[in-house]
N, C-alpha and C positions, 0 to 999 in steps of 0.2 A: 489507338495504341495506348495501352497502360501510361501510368505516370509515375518515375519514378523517384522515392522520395528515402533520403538514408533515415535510420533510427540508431540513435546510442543510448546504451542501457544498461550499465555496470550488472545490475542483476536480471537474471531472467531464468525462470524456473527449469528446473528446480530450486536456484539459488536465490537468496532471500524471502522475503516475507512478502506483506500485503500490493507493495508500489509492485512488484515484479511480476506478481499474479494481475494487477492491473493493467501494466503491457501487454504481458501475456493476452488478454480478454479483447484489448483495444485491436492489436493486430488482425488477429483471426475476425473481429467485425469489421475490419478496414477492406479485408482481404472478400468479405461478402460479394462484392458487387466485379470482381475481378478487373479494376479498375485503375489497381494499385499494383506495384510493385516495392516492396521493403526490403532493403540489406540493412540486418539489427546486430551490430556490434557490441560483444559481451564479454564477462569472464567464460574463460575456462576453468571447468573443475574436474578432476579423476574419474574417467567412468563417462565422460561427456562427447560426441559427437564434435571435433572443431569444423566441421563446416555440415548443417543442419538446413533442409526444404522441407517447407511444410506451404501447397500448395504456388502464391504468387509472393513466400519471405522465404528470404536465406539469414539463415543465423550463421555470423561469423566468431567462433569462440577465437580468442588471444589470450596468450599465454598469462600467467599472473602468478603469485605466491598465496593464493588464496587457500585457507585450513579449515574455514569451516563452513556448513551451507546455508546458515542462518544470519551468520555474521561475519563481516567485512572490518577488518581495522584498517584504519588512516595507512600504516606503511605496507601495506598491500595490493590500495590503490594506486601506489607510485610507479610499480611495473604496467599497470595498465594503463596510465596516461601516457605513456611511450609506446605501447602494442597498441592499443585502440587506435592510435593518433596514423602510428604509420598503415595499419591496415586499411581506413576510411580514406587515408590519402591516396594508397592506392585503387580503392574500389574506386574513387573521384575521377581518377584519370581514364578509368574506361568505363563510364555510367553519367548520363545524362540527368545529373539528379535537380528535380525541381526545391529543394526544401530537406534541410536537415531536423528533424523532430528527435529532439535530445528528450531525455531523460533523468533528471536530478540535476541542480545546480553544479554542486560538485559531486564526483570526480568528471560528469560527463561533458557542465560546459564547459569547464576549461578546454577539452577537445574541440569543442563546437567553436569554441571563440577563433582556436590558432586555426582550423581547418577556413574559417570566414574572411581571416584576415588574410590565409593564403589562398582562397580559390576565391574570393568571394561570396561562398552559397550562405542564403539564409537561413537560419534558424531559429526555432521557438522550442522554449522549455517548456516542460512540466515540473513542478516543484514538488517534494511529495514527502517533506517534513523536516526531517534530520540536516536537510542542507540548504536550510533555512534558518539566521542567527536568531536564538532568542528560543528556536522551538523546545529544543530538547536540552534539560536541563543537566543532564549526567553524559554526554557524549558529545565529544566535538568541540567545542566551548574553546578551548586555546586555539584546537588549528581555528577555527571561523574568526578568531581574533587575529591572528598574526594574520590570516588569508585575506583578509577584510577588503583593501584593495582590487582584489582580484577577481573576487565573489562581487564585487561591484559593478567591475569591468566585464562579466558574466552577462549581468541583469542588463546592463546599459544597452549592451550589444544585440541584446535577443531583441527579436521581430514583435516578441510576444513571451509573456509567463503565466503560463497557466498554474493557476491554482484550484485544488480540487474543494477548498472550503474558506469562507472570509477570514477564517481565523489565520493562517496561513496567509492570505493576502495581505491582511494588516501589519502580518511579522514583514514582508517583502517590500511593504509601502515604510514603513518605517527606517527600514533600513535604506532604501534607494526610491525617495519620493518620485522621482521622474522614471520608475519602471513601468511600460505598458502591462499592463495585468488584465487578464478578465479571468473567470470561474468556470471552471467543467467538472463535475464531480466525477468521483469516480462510479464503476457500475460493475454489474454482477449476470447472471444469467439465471434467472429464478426458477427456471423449469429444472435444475439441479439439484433441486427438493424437496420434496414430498411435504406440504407442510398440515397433509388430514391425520396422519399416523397419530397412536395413542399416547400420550406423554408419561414418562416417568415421573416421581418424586425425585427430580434431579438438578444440579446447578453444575453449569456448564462454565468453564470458561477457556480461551483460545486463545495464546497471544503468545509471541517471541516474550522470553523471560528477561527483561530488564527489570532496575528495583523501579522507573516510572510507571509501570506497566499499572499497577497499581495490585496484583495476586495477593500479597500479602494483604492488605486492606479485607479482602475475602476471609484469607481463613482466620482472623483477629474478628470479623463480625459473626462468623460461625461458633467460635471459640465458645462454650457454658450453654450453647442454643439447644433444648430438649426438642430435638427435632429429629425424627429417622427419614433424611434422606441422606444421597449419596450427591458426594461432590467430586466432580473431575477437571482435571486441570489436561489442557495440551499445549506443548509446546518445548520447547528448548532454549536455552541461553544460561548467559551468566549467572543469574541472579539462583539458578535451580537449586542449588544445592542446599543455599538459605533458607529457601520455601520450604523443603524439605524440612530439615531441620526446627523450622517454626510450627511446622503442623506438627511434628512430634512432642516439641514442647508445651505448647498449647491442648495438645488432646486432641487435634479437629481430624478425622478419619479424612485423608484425599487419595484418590487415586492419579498417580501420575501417571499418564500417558507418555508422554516425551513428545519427538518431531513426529507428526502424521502427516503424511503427504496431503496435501491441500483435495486432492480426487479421491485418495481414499475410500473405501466402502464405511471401513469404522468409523473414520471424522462424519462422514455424511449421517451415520446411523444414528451419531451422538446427535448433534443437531437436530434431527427430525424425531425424536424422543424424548430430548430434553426440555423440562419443564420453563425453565429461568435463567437464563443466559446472562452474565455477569462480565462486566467488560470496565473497570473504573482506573481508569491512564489517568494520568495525571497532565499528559500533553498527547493531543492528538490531532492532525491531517483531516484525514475521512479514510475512519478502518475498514480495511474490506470485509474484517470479522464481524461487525453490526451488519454488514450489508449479507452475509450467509446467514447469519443466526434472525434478519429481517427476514430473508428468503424463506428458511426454514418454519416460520409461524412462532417462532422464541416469544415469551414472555421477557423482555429484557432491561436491568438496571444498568446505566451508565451513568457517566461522567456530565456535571452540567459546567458548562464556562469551557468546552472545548470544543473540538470537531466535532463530536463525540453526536453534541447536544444538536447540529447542524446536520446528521445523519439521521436519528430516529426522530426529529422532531415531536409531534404531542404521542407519538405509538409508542413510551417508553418511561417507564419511571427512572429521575434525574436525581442524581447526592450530589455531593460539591467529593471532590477530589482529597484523600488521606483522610476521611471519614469514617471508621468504622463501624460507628455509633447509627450514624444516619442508613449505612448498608446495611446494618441490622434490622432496621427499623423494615426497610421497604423488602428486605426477603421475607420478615413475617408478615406482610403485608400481602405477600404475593400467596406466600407459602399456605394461607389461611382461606385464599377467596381463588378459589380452580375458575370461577367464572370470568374474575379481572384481567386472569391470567388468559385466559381464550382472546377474549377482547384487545388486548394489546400484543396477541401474536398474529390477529388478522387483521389490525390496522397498521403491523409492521410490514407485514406482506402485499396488503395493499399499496402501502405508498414505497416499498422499491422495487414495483410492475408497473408503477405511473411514471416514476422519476428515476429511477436509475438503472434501468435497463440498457444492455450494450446499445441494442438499435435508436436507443434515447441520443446515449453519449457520443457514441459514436456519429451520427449526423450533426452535433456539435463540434467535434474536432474537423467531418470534413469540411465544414462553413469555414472554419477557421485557415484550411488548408488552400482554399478555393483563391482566392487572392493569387497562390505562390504559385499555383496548378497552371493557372493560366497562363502564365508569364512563361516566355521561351525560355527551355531549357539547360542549363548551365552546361558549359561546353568542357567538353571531354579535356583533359589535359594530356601533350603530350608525355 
């Protein structure tokens, strides 16, 4: 008989960015072996299925104030810490759940916490950036202060917190030295891109629009560069309109794409055509956008001293963060030698079909799951 295990997950696709797409990815490889049973508790959003099968998971949407599908504010999660809470309570009472696998420190452990101290089941996080103090320098930053306490009493509690990259780990030990921690990165499915197709003269970049994200640093190193190629940008958020606005001041020709759905024909076509994939955050986890544009055969510059640097390891040329001097440097670096650029799109490929593939990660989470798996099953409440 299958084993059943609850999952909470404020986003899940459509909704949010990289971590969501990575649920997304974990689930459907959990679900390989039919072994498993998942009830994944989530926002609802307009246009969305509230109760969703797909195979051996049910997705349970709950109501929320949520407005946008990229972005989540702080008082929007507060209707779903009371829908989440009461809907897992009740899945609890008729579901023999071995293990609850949360997802984000906050908004989801807080649920995991009250759901443990009321039923007892155990749980293990995933951490997967922003709800992590110290990570993200432009978001969160007072609530993670006033919450400090609480986010504590989170960590203490959990079984386990996974972290998908040491940098993250280190924010987690810092803050709560006696947290059990170990590392599972995140993963991708690479056969999702073609990566022999012929390359444009193009610079590619993918990322929810915050000012950390680093965009701007791109079209400031573009900026006076007598160069004809074309640069695209995808993505959505706040910071867009800025970008905009700077690339018109500047003179730097960008095409803005806007939100592309992560499966897209067009995102995928950019990817697998484009030359130089440009990705420089100023803080990062482990983006799932190096892991497509690794997937894809990308020539790719990033970010060193972050996640960033712990994703493409040596298959990628490194600048330090709010650089745009140095991203100059290494776009005409790349932009000049079509050969170097070959060479570090197939040693990006190579190493995330060694190491970050689902059927990788995924036999890592179920090691981790094996412990709770075995242990008689938490008793249905009446």
């Amino acid at each position: 008989m299958p084993s059943r295990i609850l999952m909470l997950c404020y986003e899940y696709p459509p909704l949010g960015g990289g971590g969501a797409r990575v649920i997304a990815g974990l689930c459907e490889a959990l679900q390989s072996d039919h072994d498993l049973k998942i009830d994944l508790v989530t926002m609802h959003f307009q246009g969305l299925q509230r109760l969703e099968k797909k195979a051996t998971m049910t997705i349970h949407r709950v109501f929320t104030w949520r407005k946008d599908l990229s972005r989540c504010r702080a008082v929007e999660m507060i209707p779903y810490l009371a829908t989440a809470a009461w809907r897992a309570m009740r899945l609890k009472r008729t579901s023999d759940y071995k293990l609850n696998h949360t997802n984000f420190i906050f908004p989801d452990g807080v649920v995991a916490l009250a759901i443990k101290k009321l039923t007892g089941l155990p749980y293990i996080v995933t951490a997967h950036g922003s709800d992590v103090p110290g990570y993200n320098p432009d978001r969160f930053t007072r609530l993670h202060h006033l919450l400090s306490p609480l986010w504590k009493a989170v960590v203490r509690n959990a079984d386990m917190i996974v972290c998908p990259s040491r940098t993250i780990e280190a924010l987690v030990r810092d803050k709560a030295p006696e947290a059990r921690t170990t590392i599972i990165p995140n993963a991708i499915d690479p056969c999702r891109f073609d990566a022999t197709r012929p390359r444009q003269d193009r610079v590619l970049l993918v990322s929810r629009l915050f000012q950390r994200k680093g965009a701007q640093y791109l079209i400031r190193a573009l900026a006076g560069m007598d160069l004809e190629i074309d640069t695209h940008i995808v993505g959505d958020g706040p910071y867009l309109p800025a970008l905009k606005e700077l690339a018109r001041a500047e003179g730097v020709p960008v095409i803005f794409h806007g939100f592309l759905d992560n499966k897209s024909p067009d995102l995928r076509d950019l990817y697998e055509t484009s030359r130089i994939f440009v990705f420089t955050s100023e803080a990062e986890n482990f983006p799932v956008v190096l892991l497509e544009a690794m997937a894809a055969g990308c020539a790719i510059i990033t970010t060193d001293g972050t996640g960033c640097a712990e994703v493409v390891g040596d298959a990628a040329r490194l600048v330090p963060p709010r650089d745009p001097q140095a991203l100059r440097d290494a776009l005409s670096q790349l932009l000049a030698d079509t050969t170097l650029c070959e060479d570090l799109g197939r040693r990006a490929r190579e190493r995330v079909t060694r190491l970050f593939t689902w059927q990788v990660v995924a036999a890592q989470y179920r090691k981790l799951y094996a412990p709770h798996l075995r242990q008689p099953a938490q008793g249905k409440r009446p």
